[in-house]
Structures are given as structure tokens and as C-alpha cells.
Backbone of each chain as ProteinMPNN parsed JSONL, in Angstrom:
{"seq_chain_A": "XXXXXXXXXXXXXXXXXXXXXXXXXXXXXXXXXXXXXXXXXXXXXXXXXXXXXXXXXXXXXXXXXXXXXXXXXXXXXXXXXXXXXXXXXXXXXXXXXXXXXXXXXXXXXX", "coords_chain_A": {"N_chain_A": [[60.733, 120.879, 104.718], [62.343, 122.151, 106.765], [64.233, 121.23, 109.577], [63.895, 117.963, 111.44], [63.022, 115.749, 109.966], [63.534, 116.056, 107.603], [64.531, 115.554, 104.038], [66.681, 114.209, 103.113], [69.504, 113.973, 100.882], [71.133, 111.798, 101.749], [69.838, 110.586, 103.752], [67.613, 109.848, 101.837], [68.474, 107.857, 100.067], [70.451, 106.707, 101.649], [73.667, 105.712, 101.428], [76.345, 108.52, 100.909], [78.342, 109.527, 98.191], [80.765, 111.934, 98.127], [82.207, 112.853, 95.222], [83.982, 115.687, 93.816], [84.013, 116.704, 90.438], [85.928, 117.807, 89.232], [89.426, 117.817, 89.18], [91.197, 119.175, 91.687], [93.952, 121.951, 91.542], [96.171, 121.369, 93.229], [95.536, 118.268, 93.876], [96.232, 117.548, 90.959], [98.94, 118.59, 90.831], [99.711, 116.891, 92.303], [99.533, 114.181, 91.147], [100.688, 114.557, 88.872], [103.62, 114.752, 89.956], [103.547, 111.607, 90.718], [103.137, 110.644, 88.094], [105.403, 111.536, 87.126], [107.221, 109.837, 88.942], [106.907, 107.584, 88.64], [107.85, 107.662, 86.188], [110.61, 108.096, 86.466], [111.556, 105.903, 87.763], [111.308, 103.944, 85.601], [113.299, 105.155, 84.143], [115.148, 104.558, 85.64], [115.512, 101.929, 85.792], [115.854, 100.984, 83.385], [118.227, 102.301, 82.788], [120.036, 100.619, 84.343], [119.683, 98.284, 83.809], [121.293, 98.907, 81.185], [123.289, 98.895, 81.736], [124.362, 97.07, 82.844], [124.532, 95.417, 80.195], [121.806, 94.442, 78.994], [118.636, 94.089, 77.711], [115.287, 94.816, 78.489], [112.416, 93.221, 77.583], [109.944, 94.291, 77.975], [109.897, 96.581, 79.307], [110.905, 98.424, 77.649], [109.469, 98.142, 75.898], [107.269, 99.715, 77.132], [108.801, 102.095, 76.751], [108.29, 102.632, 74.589], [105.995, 102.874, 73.865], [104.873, 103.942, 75.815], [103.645, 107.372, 76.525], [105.578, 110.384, 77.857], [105.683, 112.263, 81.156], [105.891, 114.52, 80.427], [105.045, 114.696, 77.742], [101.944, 113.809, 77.606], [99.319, 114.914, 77.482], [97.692, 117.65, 78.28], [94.478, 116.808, 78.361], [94.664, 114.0, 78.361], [95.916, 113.792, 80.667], [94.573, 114.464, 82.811], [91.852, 113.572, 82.763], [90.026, 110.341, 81.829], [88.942, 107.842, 79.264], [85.452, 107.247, 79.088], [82.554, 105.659, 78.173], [80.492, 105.68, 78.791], [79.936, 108.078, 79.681], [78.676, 111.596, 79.462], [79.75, 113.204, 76.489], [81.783, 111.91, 76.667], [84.371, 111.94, 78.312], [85.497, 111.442, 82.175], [87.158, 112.541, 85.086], [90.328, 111.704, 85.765], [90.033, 110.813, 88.609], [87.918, 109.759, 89.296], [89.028, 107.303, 88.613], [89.087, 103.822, 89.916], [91.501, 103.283, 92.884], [92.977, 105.595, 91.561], [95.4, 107.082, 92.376], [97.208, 104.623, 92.618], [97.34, 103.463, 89.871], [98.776, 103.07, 86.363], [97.353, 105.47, 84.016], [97.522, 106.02, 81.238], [97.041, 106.095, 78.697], [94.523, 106.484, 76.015], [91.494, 105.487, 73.783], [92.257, 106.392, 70.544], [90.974, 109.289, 69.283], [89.076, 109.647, 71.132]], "CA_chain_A": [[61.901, 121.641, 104.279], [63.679, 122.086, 107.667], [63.158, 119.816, 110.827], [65.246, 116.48, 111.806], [63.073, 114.155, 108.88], [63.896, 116.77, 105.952], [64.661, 114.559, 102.866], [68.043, 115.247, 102.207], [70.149, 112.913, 99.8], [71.741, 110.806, 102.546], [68.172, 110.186, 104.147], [67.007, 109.166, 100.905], [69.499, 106.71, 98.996], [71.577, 105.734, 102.37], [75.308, 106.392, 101.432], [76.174, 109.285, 99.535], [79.713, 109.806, 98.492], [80.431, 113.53, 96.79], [83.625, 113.308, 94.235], [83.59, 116.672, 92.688], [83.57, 116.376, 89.27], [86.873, 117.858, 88.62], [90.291, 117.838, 90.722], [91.828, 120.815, 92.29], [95.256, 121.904, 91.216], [97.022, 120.376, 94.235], [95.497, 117.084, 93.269], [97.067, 117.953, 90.048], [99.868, 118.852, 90.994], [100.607, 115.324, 93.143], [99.488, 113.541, 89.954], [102.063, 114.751, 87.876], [104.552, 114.038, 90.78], [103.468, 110.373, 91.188], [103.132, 110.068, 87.199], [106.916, 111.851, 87.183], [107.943, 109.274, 89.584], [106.669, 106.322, 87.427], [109.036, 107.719, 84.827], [112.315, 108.248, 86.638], [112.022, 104.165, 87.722], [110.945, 103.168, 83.864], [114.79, 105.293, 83.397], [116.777, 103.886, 86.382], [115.661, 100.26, 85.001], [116.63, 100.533, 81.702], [119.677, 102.513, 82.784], [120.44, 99.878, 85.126], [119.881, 96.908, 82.902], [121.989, 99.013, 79.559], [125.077, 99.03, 81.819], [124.784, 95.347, 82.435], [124.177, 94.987, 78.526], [121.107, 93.663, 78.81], [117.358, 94.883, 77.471], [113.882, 94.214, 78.708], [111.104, 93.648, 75.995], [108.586, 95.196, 78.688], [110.691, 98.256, 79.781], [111.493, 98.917, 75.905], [107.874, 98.504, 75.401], [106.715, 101.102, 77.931], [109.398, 103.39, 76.983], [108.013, 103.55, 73.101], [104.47, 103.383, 73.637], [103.629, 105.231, 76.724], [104.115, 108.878, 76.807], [106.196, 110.573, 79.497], [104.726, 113.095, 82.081], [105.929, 116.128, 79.993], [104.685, 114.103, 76.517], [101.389, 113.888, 77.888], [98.324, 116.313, 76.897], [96.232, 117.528, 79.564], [93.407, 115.779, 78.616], [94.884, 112.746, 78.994], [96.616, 113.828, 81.788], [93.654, 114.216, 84.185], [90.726, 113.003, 82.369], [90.244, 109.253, 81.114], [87.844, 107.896, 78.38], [84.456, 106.261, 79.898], [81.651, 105.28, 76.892], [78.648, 105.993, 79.779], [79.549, 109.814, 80.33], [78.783, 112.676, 78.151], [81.169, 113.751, 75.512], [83.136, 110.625, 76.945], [85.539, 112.285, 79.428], [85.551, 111.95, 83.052], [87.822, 113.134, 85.889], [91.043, 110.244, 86.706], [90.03, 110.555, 90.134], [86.953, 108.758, 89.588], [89.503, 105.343, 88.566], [89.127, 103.436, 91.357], [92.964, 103.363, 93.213], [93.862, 106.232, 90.452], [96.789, 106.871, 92.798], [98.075, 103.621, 92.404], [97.866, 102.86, 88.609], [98.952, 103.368, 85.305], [96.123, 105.199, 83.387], [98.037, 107.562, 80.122], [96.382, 106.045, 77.017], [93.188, 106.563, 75.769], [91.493, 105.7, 72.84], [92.197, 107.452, 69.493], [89.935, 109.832, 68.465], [88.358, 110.218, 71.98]], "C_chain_A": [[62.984, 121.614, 105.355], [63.245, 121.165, 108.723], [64.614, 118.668, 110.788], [64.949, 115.65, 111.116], [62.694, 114.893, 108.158], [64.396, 115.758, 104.878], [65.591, 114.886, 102.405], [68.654, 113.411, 101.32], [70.809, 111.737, 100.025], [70.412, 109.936, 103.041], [67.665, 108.825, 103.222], [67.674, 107.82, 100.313], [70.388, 105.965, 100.746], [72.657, 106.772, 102.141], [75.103, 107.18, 100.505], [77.836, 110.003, 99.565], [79.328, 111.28, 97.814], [81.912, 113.203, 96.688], [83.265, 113.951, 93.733], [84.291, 116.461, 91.267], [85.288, 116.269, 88.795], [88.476, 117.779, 89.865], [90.899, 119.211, 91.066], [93.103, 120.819, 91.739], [96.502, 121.256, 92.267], [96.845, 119.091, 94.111], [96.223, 116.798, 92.537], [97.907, 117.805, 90.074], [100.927, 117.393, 91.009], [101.093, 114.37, 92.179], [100.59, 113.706, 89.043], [103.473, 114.453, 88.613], [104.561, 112.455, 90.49], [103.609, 110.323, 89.529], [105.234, 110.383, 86.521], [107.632, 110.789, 87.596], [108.026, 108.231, 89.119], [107.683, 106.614, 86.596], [110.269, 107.703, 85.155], [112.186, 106.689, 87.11], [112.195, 103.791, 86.617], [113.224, 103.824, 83.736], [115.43, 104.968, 84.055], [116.232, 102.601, 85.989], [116.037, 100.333, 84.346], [117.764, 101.24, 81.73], [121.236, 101.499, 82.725], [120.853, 98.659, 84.095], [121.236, 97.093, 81.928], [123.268, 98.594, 80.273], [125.331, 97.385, 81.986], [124.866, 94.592, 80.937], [123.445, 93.858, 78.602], [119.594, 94.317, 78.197], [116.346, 94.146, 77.966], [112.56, 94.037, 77.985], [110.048, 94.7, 76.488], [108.99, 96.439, 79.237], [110.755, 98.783, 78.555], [110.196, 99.067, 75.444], [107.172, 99.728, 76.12], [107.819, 102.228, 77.626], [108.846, 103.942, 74.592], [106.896, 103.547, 73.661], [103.922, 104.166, 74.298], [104.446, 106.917, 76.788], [104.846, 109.133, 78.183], [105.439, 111.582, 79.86], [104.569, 114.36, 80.953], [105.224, 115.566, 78.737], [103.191, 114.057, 76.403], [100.58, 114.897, 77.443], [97.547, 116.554, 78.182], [95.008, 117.053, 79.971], [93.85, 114.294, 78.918], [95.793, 112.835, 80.446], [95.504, 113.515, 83.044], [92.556, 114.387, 83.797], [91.313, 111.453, 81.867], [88.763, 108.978, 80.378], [86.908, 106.861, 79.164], [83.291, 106.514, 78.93], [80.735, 105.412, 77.742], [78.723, 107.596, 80.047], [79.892, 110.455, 79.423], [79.965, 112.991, 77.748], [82.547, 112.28, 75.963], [84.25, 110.518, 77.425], [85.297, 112.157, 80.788], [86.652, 112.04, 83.996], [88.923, 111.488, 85.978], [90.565, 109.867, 88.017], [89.181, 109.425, 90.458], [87.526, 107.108, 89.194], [89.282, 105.039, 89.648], [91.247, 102.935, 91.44], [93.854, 104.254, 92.191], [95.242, 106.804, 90.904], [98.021, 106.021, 92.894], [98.359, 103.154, 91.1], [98.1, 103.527, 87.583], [97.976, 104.136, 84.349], [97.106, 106.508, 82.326], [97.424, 106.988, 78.822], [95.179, 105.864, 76.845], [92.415, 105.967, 74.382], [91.817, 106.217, 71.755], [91.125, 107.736, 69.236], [88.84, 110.695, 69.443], [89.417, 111.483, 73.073]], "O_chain_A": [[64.143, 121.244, 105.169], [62.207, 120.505, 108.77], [65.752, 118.655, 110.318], [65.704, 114.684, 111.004], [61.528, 114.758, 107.788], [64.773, 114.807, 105.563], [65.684, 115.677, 101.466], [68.236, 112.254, 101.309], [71.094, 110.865, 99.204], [70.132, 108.793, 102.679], [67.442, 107.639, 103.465], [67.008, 106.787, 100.238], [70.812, 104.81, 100.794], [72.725, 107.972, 102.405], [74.297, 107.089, 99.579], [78.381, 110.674, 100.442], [78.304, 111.697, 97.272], [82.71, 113.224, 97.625], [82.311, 113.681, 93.003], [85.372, 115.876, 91.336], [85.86, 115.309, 88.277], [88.433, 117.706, 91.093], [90.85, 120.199, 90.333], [93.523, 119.715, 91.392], [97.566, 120.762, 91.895], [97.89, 118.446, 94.195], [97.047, 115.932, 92.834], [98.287, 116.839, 89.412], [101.935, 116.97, 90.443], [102.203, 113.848, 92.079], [101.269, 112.783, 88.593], [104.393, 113.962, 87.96], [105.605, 112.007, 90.015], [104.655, 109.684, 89.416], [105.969, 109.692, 85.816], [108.638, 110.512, 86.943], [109.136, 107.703, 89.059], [108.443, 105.698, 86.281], [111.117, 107.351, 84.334], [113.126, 106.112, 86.563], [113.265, 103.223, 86.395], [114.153, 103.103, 83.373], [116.582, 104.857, 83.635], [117.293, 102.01, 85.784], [117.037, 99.616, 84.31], [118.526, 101.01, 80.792], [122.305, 101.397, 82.124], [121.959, 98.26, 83.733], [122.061, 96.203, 81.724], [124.194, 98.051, 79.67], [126.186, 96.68, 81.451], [125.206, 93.431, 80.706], [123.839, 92.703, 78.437], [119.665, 95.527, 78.415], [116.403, 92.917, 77.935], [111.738, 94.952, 77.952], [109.478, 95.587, 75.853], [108.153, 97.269, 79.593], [110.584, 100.001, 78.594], [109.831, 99.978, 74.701], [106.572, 100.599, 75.491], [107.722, 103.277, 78.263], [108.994, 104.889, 73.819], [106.737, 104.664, 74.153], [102.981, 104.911, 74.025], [105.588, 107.28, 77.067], [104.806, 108.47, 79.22], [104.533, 111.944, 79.109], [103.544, 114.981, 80.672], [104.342, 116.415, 78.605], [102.798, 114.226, 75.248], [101.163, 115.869, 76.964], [96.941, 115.751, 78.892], [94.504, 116.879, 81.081], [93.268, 113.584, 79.737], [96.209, 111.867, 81.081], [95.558, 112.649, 83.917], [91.954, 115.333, 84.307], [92.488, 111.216, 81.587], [87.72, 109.566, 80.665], [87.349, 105.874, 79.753], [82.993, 107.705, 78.843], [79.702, 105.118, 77.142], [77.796, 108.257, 80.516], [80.861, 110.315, 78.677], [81.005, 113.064, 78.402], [83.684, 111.976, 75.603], [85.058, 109.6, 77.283], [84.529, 113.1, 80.98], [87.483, 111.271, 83.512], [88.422, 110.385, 86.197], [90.687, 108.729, 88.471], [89.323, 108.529, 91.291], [86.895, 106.061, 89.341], [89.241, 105.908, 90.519], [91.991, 102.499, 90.562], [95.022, 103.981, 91.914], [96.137, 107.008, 90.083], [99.203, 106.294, 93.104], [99.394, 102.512, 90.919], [97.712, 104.695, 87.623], [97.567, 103.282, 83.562], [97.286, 107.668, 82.696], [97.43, 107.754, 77.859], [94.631, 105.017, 77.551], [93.314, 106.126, 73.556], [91.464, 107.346, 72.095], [90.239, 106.925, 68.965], [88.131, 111.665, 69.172], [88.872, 112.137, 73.963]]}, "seq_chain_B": "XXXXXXXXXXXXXXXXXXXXXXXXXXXXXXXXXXXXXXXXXXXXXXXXXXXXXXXXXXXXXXXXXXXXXXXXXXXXXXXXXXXXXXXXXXXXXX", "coords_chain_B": {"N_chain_B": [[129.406, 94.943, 91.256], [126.814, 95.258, 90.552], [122.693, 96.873, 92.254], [119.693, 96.987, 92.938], [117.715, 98.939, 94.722], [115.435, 98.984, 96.941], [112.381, 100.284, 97.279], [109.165, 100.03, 99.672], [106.942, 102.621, 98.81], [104.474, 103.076, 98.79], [100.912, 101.749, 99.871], [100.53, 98.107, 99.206], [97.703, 97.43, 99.834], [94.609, 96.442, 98.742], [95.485, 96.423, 96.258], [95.29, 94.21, 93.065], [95.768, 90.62, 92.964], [97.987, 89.947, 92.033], [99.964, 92.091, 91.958], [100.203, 92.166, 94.801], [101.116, 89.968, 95.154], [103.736, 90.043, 94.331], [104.938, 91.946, 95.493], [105.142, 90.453, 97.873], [106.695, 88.481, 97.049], [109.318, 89.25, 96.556], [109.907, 90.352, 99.325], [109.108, 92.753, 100.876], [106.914, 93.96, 102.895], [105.79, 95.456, 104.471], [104.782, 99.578, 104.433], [107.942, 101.399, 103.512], [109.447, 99.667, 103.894], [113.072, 97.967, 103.292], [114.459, 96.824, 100.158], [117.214, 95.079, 99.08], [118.281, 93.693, 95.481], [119.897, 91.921, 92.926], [121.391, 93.621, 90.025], [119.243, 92.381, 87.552], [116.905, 90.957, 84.856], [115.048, 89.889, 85.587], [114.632, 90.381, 87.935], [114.175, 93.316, 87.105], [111.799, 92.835, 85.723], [109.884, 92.172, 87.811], [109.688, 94.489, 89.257], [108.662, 96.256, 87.409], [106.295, 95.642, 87.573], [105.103, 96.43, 89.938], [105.862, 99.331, 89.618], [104.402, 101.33, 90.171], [104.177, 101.448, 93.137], [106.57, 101.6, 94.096], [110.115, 102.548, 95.247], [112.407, 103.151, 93.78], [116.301, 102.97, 93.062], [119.523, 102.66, 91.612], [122.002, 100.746, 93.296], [125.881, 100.117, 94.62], [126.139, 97.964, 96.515], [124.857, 95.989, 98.383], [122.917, 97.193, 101.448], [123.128, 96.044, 104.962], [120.525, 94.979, 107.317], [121.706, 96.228, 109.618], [123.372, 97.889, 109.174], [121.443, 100.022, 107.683], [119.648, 100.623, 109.872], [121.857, 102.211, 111.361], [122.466, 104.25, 109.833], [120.384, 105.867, 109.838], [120.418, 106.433, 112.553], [120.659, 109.087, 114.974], [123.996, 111.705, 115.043], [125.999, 111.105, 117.731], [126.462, 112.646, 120.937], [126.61, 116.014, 121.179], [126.928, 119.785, 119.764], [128.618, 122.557, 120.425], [126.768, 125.869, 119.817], [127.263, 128.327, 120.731], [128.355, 129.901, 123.23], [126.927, 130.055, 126.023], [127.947, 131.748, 128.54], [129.343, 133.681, 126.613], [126.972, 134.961, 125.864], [125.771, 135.92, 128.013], [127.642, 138.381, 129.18], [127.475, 140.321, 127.019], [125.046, 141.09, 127.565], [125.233, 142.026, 130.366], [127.011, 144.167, 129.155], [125.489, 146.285, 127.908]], "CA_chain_B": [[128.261, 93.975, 90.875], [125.007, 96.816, 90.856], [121.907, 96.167, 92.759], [118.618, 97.975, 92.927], [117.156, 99.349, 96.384], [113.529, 98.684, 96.485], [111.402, 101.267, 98.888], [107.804, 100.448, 99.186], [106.259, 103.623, 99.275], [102.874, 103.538, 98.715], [101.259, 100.01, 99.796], [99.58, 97.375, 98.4], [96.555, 97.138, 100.004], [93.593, 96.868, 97.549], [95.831, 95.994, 94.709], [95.264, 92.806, 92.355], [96.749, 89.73, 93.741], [99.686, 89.183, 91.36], [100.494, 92.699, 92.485], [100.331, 91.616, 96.35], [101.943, 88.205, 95.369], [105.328, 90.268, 93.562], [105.553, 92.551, 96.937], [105.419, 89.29, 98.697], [108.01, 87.642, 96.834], [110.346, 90.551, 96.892], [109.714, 90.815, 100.831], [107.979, 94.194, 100.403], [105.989, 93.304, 104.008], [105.345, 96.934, 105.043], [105.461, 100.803, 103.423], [109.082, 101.95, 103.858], [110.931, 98.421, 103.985], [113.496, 98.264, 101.901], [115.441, 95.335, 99.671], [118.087, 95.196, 97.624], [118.259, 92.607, 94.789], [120.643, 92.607, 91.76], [120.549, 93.575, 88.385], [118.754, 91.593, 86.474], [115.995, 91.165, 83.853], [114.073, 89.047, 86.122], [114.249, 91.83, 89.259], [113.433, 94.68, 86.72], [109.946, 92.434, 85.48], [109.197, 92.795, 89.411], [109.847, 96.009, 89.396], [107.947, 96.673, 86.518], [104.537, 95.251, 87.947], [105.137, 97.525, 91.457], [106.551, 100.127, 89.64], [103.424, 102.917, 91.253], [104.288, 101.453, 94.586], [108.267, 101.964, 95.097], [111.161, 104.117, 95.008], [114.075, 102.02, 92.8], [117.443, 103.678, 92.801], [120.675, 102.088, 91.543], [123.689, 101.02, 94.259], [126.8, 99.476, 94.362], [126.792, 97.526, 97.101], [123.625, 96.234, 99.27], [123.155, 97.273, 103.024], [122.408, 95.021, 106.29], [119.356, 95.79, 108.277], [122.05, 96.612, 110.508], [124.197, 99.15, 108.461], [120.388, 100.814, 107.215], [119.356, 101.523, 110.968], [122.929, 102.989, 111.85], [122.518, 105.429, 108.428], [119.253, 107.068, 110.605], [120.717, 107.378, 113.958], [121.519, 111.068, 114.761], [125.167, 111.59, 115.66], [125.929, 111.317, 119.2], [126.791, 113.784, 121.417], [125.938, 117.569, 120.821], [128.243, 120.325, 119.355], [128.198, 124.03, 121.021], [126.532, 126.212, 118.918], [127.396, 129.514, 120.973], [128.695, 129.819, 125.047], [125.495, 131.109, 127.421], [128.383, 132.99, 129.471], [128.962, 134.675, 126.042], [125.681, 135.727, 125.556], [125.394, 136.972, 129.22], [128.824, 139.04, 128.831], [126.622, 140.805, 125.988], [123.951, 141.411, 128.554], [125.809, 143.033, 131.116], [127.438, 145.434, 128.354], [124.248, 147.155, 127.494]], "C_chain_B": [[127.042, 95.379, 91.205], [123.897, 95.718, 91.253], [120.85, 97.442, 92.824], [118.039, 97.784, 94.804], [116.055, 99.414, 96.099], [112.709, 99.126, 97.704], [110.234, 100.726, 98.505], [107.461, 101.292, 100.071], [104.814, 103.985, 99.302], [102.788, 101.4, 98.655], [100.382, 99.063, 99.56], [98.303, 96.793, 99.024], [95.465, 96.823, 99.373], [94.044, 96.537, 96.467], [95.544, 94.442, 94.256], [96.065, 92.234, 92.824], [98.046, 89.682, 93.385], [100.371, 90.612, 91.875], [101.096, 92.459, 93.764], [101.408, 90.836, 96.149], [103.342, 88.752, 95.027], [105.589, 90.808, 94.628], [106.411, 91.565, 97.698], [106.519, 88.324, 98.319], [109.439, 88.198, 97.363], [110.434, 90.643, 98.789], [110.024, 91.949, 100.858], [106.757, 93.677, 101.646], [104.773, 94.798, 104.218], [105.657, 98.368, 104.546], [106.731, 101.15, 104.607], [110.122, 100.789, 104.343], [112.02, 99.352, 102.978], [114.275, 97.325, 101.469], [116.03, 96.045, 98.881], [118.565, 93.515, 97.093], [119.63, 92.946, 93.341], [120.085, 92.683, 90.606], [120.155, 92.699, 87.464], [117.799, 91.522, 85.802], [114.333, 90.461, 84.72], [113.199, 89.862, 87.322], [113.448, 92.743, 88.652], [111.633, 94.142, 86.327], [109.464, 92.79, 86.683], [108.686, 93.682, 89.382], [108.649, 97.021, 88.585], [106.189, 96.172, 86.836], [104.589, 96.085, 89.436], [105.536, 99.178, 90.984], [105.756, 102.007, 90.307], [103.832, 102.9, 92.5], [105.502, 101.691, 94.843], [109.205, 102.509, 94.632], [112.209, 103.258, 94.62], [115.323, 103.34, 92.644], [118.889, 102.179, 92.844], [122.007, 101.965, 92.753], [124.292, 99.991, 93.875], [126.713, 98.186, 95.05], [125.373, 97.375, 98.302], [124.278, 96.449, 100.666], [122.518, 96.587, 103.911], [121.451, 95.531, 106.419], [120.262, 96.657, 109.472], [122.99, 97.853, 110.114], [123.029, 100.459, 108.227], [120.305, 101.791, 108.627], [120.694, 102.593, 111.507], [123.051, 104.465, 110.803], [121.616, 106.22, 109.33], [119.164, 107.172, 111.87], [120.915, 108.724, 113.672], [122.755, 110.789, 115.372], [124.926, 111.228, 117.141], [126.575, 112.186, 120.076], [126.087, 115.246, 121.545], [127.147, 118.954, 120.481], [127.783, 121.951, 120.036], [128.127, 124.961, 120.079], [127.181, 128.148, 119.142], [127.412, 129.324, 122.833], [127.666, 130.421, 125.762], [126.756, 131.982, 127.909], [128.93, 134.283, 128.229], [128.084, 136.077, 125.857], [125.382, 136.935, 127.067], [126.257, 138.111, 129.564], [128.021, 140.19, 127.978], [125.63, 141.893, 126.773], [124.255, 142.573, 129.044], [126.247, 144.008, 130.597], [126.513, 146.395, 128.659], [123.713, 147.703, 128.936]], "O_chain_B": [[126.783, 96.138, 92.138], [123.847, 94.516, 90.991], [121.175, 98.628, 92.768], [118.026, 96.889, 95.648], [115.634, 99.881, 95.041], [112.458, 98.532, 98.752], [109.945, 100.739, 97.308], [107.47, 101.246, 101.301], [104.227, 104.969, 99.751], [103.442, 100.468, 98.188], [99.221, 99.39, 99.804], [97.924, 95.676, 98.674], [94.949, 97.679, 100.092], [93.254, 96.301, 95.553], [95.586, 93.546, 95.099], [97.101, 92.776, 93.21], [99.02, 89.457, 94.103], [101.506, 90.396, 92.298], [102.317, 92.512, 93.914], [102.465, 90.918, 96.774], [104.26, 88.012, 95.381], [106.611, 90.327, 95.118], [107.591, 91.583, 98.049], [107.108, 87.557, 99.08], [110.274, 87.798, 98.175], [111.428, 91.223, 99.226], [111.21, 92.279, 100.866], [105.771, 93.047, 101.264], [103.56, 94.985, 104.135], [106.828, 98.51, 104.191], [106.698, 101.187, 105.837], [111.194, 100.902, 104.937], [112.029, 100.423, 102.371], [114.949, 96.803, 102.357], [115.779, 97.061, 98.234], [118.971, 92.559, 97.754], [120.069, 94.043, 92.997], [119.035, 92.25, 90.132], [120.916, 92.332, 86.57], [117.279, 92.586, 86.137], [113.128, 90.558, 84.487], [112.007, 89.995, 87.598], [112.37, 93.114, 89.117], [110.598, 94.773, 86.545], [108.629, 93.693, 86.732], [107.475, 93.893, 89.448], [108.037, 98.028, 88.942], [105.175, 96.48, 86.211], [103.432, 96.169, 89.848], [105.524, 100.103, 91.796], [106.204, 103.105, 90.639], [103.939, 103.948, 93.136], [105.681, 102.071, 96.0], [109.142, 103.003, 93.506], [112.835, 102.664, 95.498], [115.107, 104.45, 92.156], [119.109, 101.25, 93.62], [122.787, 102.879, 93.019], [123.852, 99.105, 93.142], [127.126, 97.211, 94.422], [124.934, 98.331, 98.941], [125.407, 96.17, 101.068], [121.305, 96.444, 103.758], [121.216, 96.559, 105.783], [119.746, 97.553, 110.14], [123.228, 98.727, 110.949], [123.354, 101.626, 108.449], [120.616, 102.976, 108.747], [120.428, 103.684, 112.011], [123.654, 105.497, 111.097], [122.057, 107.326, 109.641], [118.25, 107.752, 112.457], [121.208, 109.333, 112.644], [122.841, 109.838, 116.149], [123.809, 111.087, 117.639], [127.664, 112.457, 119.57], [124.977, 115.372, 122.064], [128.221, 118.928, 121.083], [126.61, 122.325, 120.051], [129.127, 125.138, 119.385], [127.44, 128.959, 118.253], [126.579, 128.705, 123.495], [127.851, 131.606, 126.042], [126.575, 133.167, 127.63], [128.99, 135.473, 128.541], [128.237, 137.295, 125.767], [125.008, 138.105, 127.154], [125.708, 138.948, 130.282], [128.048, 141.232, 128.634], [125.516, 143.109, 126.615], [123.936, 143.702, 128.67], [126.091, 145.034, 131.258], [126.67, 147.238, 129.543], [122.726, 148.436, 128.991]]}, "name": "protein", "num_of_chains": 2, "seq": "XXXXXXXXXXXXXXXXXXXXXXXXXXXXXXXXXXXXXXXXXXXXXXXXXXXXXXXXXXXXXXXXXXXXXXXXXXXXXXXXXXXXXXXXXXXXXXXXXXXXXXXXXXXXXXXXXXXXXXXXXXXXXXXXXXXXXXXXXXXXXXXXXXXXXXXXXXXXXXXXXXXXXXXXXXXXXXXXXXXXXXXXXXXXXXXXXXXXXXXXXXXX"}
């Protein structure tokens, strides 16, 4: 039980990361910053481009299909869909680089 | 003529190559460069594959490397905010 070759979870397996499950509201918080900040570029490009009178198929495409920060639901805000974990939600954090990418659409239905 | 200012703020370490490879075109070396390119359809595709990593704002008119660093000097000099023999005038009152 106690002692210096107790069997703890590092011992046993080697590495042992801990991501808690869910994120804190300051996580949160950032997230909606950084997914905010994604959106004010998507509108100074296509600002930028209209005054040159020009359009982008792929700016025009991300501005119908993906939701904006405020458009967003909370579940998709900071959960994404994963077909190996119960009920089929877990945490964004666990994307790998979820600070760096795109993640707002999910399945329908999930 | 408009031109886009291109910060990278967050940096591509770890990202997929074609990500890396658009930094690298752009010369996007290090977080907090910064380019300016003009408007065009070809810049904004860039833009649009970096768009997690950098801070895009519209200008008129790009700036040197040598105009940028002169923007984040501090003035020079120093301005008097209040006279010490004031303050000690004050002193002696009391």
C-alpha cells in the first residue's frame, strides 16, 4: 500500500498522461476567443476580396456551411463526436492540436 | 492598392506539411513575423489554410522591416511628469 514499490499507475503502465475529462471555464473561455478569431479573418477576407470585386469559392463556402462562434451550440462547441466513447461525445481537448484546428461540425443526429 | 498584414501568431510546429509548406511560402519563418501581400484570391486561399495560425488585418499600404521596427521604438527622450523641488516645497509646508 505505502513504501517506495507501491503500485501506482505510473509504476505500472510507464507513462501516464491525466486529461480531465472535461475543460475548465478558462479553457472555455480561450476557445471561444481563438474560435472568435477564426471568424473575424473568414470576415476581413471576404471583406477584403468584395471591395476588390472579387469572391472566393472556399471563403463563400466556409461562410455558408460553418457556423459562427455565437451560431454554435455548446455541444458542439466543446465536445466533438468520437464512435469509441459512450453516448459518443468527448471533450475537444482530447483532438490532438485542438488549439490549432478547425473542429465545429459534427455529425447529424449525434 | 489594399494589402493584407499576415501575423503568425500561433506556430506551425506539429502541423501537416501543406500547412508548414503555405507558412513557408508566405515567409511565415517565426511566431510574430509579419508580411504583407496584396489582395488577391490566390493570398486569401493561403490565408485560408493558416487561417488558426495568424492575425490578417486589411492596410493600405505595406511597411519595410525598417518602418515596422521604428513603429515599436519608445519615443525618445522623457517628458516631466511633476518638478521634485515642487514636491519638496509641499514638504517643508507641513
Amino acid at each position: 500500500m505505502f513504501g517506495p514499490f507501491r503500485l501506482t499507475n505510473s509504476l505500472m503502465g510507464g507513462l501516464l498522461w491525466k486529461i480531465p475529462w472535461r475543460l475548465s471555464r478558462h479553457q472555455k473561455y480561450r476557445h471561444r476567443e481563438r474560435l472568435r478569431k477564426v471568424d473575424s479573418t473568414i470576415a476581413t477576407l471576404s471583406a477584403a476580396l468584395a471591395r476588390q470585386g472579387q469572391t472566393m469559392k472556399k471563403v463563400e463556402r466556409w461562410k455558408v456551411e460553418m457556423p459562427t462562434e455565437q451560431e454554435m451550440l455548446p455541444k458542439d462547441k466543446y465536445t466533438v463526436f468520437d464512435r469509441k466513447v459512450k453516448r459518443y461525445r468527448k471533450g475537444i481537448h482530447k483532438v490532438p492540436k485542438w488549439t490549432r484546428v478547425s473542429q465545429r461540425l459534427n455529425p447529424p443526429g449525434y | 492598392m489594399a494589402y493584407f498584414r499576415i501575423t503568425l501568431m500561433r506556430s506551425g510546429i506539429g502541423m501537416p506539411l501543406k500547412v508548414q509548406g503555405v507558412l513557408k511560402a508566405l515567409g511565415l519563418r517565426k511566431r510574430m513575423t509579419t508580411v504583407y501581400y496584396p489582395v488577391t484570391p490566390d493570398v486569401a486561399g493561403q490565408i485560408m489554410r493558416i487561417k488558426e495560425l495568424v492575425d490578417v488585418k486589411e492596410v493600405d499600404r505595406p511597411l519595410t522591416k525598417q518602418q515596422q521596427r521604428e513603429q515599436r521604438r519608445p519615443e525618445k527622450g522623457y517628458h516631466v511628469e511633476k518638478r521634485g523641488s515642487e514636491q519638496t516645497s509641499n514638504y517643508e509646508g507641513l
